[in-house]
C-alpha positions as CSV (number, residue, x, y, z in Angstrom):
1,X,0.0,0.0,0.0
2,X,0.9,3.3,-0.6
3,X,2.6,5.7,2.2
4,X,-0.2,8.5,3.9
5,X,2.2,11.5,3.9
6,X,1.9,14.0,6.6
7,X,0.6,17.3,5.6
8,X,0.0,19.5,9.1
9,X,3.5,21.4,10.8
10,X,5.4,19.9,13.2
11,X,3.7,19.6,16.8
12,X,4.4,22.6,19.5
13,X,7.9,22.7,21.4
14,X,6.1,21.2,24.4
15,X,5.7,18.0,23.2
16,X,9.4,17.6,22.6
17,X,12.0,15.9,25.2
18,X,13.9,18.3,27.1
19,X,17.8,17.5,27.2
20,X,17.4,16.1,30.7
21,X,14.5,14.2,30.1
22,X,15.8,12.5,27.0
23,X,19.6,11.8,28.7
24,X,16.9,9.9,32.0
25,X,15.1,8.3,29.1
26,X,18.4,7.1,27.7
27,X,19.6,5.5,30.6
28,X,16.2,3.8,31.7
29,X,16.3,2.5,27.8
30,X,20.2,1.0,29.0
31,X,18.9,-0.2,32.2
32,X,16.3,-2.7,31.1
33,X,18.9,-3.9,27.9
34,X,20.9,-5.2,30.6
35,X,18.3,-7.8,31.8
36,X,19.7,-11.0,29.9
37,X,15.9,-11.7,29.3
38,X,16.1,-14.8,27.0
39,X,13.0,-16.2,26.9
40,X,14.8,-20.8,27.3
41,X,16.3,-19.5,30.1
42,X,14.8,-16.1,32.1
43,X,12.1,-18.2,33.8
44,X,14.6,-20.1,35.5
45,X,17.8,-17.9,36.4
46,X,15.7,-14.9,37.8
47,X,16.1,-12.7,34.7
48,X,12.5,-12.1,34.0
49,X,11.9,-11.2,37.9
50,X,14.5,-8.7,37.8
51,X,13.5,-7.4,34.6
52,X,10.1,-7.2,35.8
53,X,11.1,-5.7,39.1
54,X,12.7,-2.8,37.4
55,X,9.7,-1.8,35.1
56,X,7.9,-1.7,38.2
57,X,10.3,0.8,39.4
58,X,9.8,3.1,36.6
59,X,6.0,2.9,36.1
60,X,6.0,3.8,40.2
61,X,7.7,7.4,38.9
62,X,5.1,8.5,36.9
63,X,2.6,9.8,38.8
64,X,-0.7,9.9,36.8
65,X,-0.2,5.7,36.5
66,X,-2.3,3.6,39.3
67,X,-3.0,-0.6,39.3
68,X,0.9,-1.0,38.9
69,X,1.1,-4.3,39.7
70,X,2.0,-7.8,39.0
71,X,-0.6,-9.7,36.6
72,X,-1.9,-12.6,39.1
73,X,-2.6,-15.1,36.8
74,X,1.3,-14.8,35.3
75,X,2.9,-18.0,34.9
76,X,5.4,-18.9,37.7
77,X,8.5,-16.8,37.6
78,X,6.9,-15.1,34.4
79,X,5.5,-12.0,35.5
80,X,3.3,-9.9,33.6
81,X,3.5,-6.3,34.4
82,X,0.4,-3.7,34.0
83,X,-0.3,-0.2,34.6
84,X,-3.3,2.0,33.7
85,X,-3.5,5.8,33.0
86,X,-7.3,6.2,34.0
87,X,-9.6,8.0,31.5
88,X,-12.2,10.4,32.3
89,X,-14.7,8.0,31.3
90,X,-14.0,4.4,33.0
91,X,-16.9,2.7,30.8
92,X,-15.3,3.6,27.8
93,X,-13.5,1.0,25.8
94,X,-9.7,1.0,26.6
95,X,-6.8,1.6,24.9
96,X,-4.0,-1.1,25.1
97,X,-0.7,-0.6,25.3
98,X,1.3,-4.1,24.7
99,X,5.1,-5.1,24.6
100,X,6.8,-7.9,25.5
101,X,10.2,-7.6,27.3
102,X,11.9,-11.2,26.6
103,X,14.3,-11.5,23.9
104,X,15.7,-14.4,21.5
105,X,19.6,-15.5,22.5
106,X,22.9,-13.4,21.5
107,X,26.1,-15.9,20.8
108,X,28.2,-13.9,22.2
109,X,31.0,-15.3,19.8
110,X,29.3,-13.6,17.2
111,X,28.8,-10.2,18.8
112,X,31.6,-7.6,18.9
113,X,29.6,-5.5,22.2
114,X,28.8,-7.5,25.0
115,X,24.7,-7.6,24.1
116,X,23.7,-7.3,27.7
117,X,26.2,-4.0,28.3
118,X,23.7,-1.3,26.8
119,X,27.1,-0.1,25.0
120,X,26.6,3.5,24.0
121,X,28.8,4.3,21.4
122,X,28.9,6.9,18.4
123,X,25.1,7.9,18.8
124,X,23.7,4.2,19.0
125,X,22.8,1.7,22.0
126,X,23.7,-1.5,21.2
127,X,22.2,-4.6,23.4
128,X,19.9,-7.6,22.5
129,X,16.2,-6.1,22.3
130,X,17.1,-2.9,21.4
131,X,14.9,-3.4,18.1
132,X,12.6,-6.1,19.7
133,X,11.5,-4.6,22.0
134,X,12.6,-2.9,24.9
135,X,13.2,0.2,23.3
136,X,9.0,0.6,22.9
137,X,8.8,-0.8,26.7
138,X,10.6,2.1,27.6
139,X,8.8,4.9,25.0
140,X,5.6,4.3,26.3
141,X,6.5,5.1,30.2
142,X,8.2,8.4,29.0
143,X,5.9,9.2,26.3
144,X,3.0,9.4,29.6
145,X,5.5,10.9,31.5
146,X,5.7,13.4,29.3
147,X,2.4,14.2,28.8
148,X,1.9,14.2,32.5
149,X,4.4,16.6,32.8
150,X,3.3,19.0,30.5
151,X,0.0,18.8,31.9
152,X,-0.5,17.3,35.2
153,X,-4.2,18.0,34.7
154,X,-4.4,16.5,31.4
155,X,-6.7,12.8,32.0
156,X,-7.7,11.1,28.8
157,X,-10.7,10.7,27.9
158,X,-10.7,6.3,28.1
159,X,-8.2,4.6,30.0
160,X,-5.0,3.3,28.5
161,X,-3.8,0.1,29.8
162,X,-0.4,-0.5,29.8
163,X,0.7,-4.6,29.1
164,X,4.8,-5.9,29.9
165,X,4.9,-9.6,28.7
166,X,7.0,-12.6,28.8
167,X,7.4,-15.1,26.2
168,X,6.2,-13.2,23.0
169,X,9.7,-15.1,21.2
170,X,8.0,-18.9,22.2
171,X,4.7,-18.9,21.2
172,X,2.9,-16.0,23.8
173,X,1.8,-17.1,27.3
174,X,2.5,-13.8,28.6
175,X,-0.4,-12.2,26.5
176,X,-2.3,-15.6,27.0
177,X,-2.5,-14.9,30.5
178,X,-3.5,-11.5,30.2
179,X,-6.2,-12.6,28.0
180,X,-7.2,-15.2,30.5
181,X,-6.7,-12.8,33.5
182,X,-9.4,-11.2,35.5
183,X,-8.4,-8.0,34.6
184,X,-8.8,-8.5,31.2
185,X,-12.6,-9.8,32.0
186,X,-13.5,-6.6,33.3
187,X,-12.5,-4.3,30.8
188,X,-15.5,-2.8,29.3
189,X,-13.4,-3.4,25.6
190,X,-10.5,-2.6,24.1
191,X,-11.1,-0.1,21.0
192,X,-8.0,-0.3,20.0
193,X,-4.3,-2.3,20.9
194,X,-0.7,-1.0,20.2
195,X,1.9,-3.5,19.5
196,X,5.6,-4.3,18.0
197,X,6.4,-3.6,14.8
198,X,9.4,-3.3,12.4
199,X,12.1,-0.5,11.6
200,X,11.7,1.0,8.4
201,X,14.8,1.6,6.3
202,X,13.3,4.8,4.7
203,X,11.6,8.0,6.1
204,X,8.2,6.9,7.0
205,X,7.0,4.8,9.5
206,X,5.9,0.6,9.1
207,X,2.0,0.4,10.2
208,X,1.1,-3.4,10.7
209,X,-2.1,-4.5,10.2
210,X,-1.7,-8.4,10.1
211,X,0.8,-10.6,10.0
212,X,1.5,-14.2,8.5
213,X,0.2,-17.1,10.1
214,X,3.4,-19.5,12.1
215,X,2.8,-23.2,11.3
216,X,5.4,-25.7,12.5
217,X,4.8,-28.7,10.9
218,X,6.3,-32.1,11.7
219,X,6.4,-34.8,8.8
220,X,7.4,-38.4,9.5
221,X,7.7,-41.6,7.2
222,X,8.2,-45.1,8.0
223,X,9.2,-47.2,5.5
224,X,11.1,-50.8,5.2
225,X,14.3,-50.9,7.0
226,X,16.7,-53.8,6.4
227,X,21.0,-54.0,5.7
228,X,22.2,-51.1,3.7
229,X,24.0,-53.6,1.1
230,X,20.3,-54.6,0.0
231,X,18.5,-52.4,-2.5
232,X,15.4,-51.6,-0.3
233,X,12.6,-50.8,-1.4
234,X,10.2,-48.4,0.1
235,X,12.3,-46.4,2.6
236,X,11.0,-44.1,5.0
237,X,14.1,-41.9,4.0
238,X,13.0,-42.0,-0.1
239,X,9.5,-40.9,1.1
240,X,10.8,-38.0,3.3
241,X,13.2,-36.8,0.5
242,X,10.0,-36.8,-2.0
243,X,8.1,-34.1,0.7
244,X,11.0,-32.5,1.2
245,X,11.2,-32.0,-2.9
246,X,8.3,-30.8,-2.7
247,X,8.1,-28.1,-0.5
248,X,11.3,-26.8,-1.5
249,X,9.6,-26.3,-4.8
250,X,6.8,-24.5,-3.6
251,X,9.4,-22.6,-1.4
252,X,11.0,-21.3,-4.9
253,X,7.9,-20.3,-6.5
254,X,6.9,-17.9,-3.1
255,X,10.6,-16.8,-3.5
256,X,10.4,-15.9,-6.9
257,X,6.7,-14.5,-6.1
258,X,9.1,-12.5,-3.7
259,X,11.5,-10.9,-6.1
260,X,9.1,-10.8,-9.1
261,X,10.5,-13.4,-11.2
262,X,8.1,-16.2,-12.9
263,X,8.0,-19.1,-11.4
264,X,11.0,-21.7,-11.4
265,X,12.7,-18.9,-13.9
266,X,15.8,-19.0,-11.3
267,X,15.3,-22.2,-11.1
268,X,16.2,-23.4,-14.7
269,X,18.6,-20.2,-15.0
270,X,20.6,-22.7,-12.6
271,X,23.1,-25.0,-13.3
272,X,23.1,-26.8,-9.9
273,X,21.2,-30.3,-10.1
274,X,18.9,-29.7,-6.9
275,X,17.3,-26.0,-8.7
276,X,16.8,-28.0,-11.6
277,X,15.4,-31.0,-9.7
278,X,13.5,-28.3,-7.4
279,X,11.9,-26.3,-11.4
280,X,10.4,-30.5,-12.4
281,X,8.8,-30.9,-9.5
282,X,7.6,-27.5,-9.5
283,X,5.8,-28.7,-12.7
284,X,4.7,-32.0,-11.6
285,X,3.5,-29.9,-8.4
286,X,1.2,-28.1,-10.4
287,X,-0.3,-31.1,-12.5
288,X,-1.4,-32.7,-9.0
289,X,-2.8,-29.6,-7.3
290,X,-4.2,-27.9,-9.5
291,X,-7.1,-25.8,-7.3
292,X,-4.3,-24.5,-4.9
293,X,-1.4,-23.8,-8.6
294,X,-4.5,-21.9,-9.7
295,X,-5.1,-19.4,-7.4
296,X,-1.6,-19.3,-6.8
297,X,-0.9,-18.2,-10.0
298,X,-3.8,-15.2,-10.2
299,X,-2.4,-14.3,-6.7
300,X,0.8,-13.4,-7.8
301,X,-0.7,-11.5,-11.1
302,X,-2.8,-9.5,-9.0
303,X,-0.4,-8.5,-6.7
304,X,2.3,-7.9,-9.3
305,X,0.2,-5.7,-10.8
306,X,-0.3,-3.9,-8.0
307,X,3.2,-2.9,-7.5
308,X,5.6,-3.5,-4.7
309,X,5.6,-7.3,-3.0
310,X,6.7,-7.4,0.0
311,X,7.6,-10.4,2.4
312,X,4.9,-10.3,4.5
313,X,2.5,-11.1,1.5
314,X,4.4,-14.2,0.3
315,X,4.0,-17.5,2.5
316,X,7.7,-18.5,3.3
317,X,9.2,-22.4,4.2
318,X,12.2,-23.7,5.3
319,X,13.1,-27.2,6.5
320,X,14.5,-26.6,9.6
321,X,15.3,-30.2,10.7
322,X,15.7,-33.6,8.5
323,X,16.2,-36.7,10.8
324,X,16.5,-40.5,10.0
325,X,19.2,-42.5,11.4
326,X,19.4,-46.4,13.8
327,X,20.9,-45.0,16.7
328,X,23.1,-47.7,18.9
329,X,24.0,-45.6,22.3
330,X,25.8,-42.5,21.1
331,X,26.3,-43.3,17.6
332,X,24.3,-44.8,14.8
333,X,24.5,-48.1,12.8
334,X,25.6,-47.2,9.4
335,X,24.8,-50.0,7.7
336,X,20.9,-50.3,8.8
337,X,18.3,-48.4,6.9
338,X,15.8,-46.8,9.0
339,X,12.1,-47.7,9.2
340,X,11.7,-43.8,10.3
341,X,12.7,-40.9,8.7
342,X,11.1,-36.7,9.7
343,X,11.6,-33.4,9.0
344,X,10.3,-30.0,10.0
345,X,9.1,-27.3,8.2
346,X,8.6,-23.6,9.2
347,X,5.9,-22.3,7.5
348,X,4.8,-18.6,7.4
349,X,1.5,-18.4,5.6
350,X,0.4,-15.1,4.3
351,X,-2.9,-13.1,4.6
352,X,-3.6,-13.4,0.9
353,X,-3.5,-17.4,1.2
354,X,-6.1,-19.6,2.9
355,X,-4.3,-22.1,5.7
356,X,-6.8,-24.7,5.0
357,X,-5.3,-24.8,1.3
358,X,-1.8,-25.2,2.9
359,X,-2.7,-28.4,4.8
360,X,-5.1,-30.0,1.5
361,X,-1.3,-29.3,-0.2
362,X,0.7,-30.5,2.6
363,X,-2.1,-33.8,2.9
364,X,-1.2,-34.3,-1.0
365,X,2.4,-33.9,-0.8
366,X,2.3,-37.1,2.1
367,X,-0.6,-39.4,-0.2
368,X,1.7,-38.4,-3.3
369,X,5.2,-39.7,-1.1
370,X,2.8,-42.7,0.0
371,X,1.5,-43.9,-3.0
372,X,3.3,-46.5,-3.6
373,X,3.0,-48.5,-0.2
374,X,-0.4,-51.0,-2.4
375,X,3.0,-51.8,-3.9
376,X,4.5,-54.1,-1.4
377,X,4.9,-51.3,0.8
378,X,2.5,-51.9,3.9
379,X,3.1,-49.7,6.5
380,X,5.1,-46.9,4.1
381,X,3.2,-44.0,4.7
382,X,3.9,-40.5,5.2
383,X,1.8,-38.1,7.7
384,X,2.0,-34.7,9.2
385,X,1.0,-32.3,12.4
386,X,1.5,-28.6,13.2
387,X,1.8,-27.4,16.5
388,X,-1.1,-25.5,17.4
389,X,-2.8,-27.1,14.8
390,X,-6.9,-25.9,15.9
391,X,-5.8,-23.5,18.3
392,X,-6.0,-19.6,18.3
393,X,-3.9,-18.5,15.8
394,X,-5.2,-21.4,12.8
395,X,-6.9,-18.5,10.7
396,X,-6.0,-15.5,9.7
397,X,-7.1,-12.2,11.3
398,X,-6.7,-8.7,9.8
399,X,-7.3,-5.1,11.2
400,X,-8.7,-2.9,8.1
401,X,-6.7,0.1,7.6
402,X,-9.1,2.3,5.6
403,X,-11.7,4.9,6.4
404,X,-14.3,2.2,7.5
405,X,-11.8,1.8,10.4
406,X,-12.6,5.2,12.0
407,X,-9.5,4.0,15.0
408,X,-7.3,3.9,11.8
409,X,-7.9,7.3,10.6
410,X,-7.5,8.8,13.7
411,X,-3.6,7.2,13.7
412,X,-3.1,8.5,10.7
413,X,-4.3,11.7,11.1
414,X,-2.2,11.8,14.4
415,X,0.8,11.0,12.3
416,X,-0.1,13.3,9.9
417,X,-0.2,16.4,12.3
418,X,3.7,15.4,13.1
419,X,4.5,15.5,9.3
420,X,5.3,11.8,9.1
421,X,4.3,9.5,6.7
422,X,3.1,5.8,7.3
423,X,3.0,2.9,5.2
424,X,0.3,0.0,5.8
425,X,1.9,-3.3,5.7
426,X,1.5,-7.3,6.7
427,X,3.8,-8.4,9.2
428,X,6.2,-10.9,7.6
429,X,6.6,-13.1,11.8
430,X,4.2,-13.7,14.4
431,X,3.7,-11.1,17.2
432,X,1.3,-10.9,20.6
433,X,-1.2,-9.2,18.6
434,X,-2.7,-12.1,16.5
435,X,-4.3,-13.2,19.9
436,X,-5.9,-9.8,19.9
437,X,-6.9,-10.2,16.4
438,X,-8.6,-13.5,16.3
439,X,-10.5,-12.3,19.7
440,X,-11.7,-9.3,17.2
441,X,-9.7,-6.4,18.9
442,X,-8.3,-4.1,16.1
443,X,-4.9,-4.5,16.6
444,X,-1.3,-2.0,15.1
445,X,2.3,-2.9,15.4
446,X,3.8,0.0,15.2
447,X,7.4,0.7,16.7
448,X,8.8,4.3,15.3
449,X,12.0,3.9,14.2
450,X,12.5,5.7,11.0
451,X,15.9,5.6,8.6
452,X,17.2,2.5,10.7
453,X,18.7,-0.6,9.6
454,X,16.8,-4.0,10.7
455,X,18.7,-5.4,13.2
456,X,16.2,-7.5,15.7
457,X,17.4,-10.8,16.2
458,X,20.6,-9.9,14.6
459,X,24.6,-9.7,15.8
460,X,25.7,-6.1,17.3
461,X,21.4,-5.2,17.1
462,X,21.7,-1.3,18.1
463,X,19.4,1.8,17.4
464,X,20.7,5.0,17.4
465,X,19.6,7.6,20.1
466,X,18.1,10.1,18.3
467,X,15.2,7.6,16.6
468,X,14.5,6.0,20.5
469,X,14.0,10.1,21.4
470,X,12.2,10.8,18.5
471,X,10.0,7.6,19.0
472,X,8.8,8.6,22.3
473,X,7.8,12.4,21.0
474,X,5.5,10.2,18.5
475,X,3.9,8.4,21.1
476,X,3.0,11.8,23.3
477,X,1.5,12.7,20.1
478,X,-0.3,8.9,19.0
479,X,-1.0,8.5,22.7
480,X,-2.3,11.7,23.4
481,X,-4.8,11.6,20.5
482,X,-5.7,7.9,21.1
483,X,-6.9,8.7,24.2
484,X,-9.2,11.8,23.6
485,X,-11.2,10.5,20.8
486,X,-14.8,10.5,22.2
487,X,-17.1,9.1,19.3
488,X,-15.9,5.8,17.9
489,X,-17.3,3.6,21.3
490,X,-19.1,1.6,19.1
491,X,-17.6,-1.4,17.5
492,X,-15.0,-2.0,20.2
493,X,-14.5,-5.6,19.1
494,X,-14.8,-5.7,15.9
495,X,-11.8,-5.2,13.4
């Protein structure tokens, strides 16, 4: 989608950090990157406590915030942290404010900073979670401080809830508890929720209003085993091999949906032997699925012709594990074919595909791999399972981002009264807000950071000090006019 480009002047002098509030919001930002808040491991060394303890700390500064507390129903040693800024009007529906405060591992091999040190160096803090996401943990605390201290009579009109989560990095049962929390239960709504977003390398801001859909799928074949000197037929390890084919060649036809290149060009353009093998079965792919090929196929015209692809609207797959192997203690027995072969696939499916025509090709890939098992193959057969296969989270769930969504307009029209630009887009991961989504809460990720390189989850992750700064000044101005719009009650549900 095209960006909304800001058209009013830039927002009075009082909304802007003074020099000593931005050096205290600088070193709060450097405090909290020091938590080594790993989501394996903070549950059980004391990092999330002390993480959470801290937050605490700051939240307890600002004085217009009350019900700073501990989540009850967090899981043990995983504590959810909340806060509200109460609105004029208590039986108004809420505004959210989410973020998550565990982060994915730093080898520390790989690193040239220590990624727990909050190094400040040449304009930029470097630490793991600078990107994702302790930098917006920190914004919104000194965004509302701000505007408190501007105006310590200013009360919005709704509440704003503020949310600190664990565990957004495995699968979400920090915001799972909140959703199945007591507090959550006696909200009277929430209107609208503010989550995580992405960097954006240019000068207007990344708006997300869905993301892909995370499948994990686990495949396993069992096939004949007997000595490896023997020809064997019907091997669990041939059958994995043949699914594993196959969705590396529908992997190349979303990659070259990706980069705008027709299907298996790069493919045949190659002169490796596994590209080539990848293009033919690419073609035979399409001969045996040929509903799913279809629309495939007028997907990507569409959205060619619409302009710019990005990787959020392409469904991405990587095999992530193969195993097959008779294992004797520590070792294996390398002359004994295995009855049992699996793999794993990560699967990101996008918005503009149906998951339910992901499994039907998935179920085909397995009959296709087991076909031959009426052959003198009993028991060769090839099945599948995804975690959280039924759960929240199977189907996809988008927040409009047009004027029927009068929450959206208002954001944009927030941004547009700072002169910045944003640019409506599908999130290419999985974030805390899908659970928001598929309960029918419209739902952003939004993080402001403008002109920066995307470093979450990467070595040396940093981001400079002057986008953290002028982040927070966005969010006096988002959160300010968030919380005063008095018409758009109805609806509060519905995205």
């Amino acid at each position: 989608m095209s960006a909304i480009d800001g058209r009013s002047p830039p927002p009075p002098s009082s909304t802007r950090l003074t020099a000593d509030e931005s050096e205290d919001a600088i070193s709060s930002f450097r405090s909290i990157l020091r938590y080594p808040t790993v989501s394996s491991i903070a549950s059980e060394n004391g990092a999330y406590e002390r993480c959470a303890s801290y937050i605490l700390s700051r939240l307890t500064t600002v004085p217009c915030l009350t019900g700073v507390g501990v989540l009850d129903e967090s899981p043990s040693r995983c504590p959810g942290i909340v806060a509200r800024w109460e609105g004029r009007n208590a039986d108004w529906p809420i505004i959210l404010l989410n973020s998550h405060y565990d982060v994915v591992p730093a080898i520390l091999d790989d690193w040239t900073l220590d990624p727990f040190g909050a190094v400040r160096r040449d304009g930029k803090i470097y630490g793991r979670g600078a990107q994702d996401m302790k930098c917006v943990c920190i914004q919104y605390i000194e965004a509302i401080r701000k505007l408190h201290n501007v105006d310590p009579n200013f009360r919005p009109m709704r509440t704003i809830h503020l949310t600190f989560v664990p565990d957004e990095e495995v699968g979400g049962s920090g915001m799972q508890a909140f959703l199945s929390s007591a507090l959550y239960e006696s909200m009277p709504g929430i209107a609208l929720a503010l989550d995580e977003g992405l960097a954006s390398t240019d000068d207007s801001y990344s708006l997300f209003y869905g993301e892909r859909l995370p499948w994990w799928v686990d495949v396993t074949a069992t096939g004949r085993t007997g000595h490896a000197s023997r020809f064997v037929e019907h091997t669990a390890v041939e059958r994995i091999i043949g699914v594993a084919n196959r969705a590396l060649a529908y992997r190349e036809e979303q990659r070259a949906l990706l980069h705008g290149n027709d299907v298996g060009a790069s493919s045949s353009s190659s002169s490796s032997s596994s590209s080539s093998s990848s293009a033919a079965i690419a073609a035979d792919h399409s001969n045996c699925s040929h509903a799913v090929a279809a629309k495939r196929m007028r997907m990507m015209q569409r959205m060619r012709k619409d302009g710019k692809v990005t990787l959020g609207d392409v469904t991405s797959l990587n095999i992530t594990t193969l195993e097959a192997g008779v294992r004797v203690g520590d070792t294996f027995a390398y002359n004994c074919v295995p009855p049992v072969a699996k793999c794993t696939l990560d699967i990101r499916i996008s918005p503009h595909v149906d998951p339910r025509e992901v499994g039907e090709m998935i179920d085909e890939w397995c009959r296709e791999c087991s076909s031959s098992s009426s052959k003198g193959g009993r028991g060769c057969e090839v099945g599948w399972n995804s975690v959280g296969m039924g759960l929240v989270g199977y189907d996809h769930a988008l927040t409009t981002v047009d004027d029927t969504n009068p929450w959206f307009r208002v954001f944009a029209d927030a941004m547009s009264s700072i002169g910045r630009a944003i640019v409506p887009q599908v999130f290419p991961a999985a974030t805390d807000s899908r659970f928001l989504r598929q309960l029918g809460i419209k739902a952003f990720g939004f993080s402001p950071m403008r002109n920066t390189e995307i470093m979450l989850h990467e070595n040396d992750e940093y981001l400079e000090e002057s986008v953290f700064i002028e982040g927070i000044e966005v969010y006096v101005t988002l959160i300010s006019a968030l919380g005063s719009v008095t018409d758009l009650d109805n609806g509060a549900h519905t995205t």
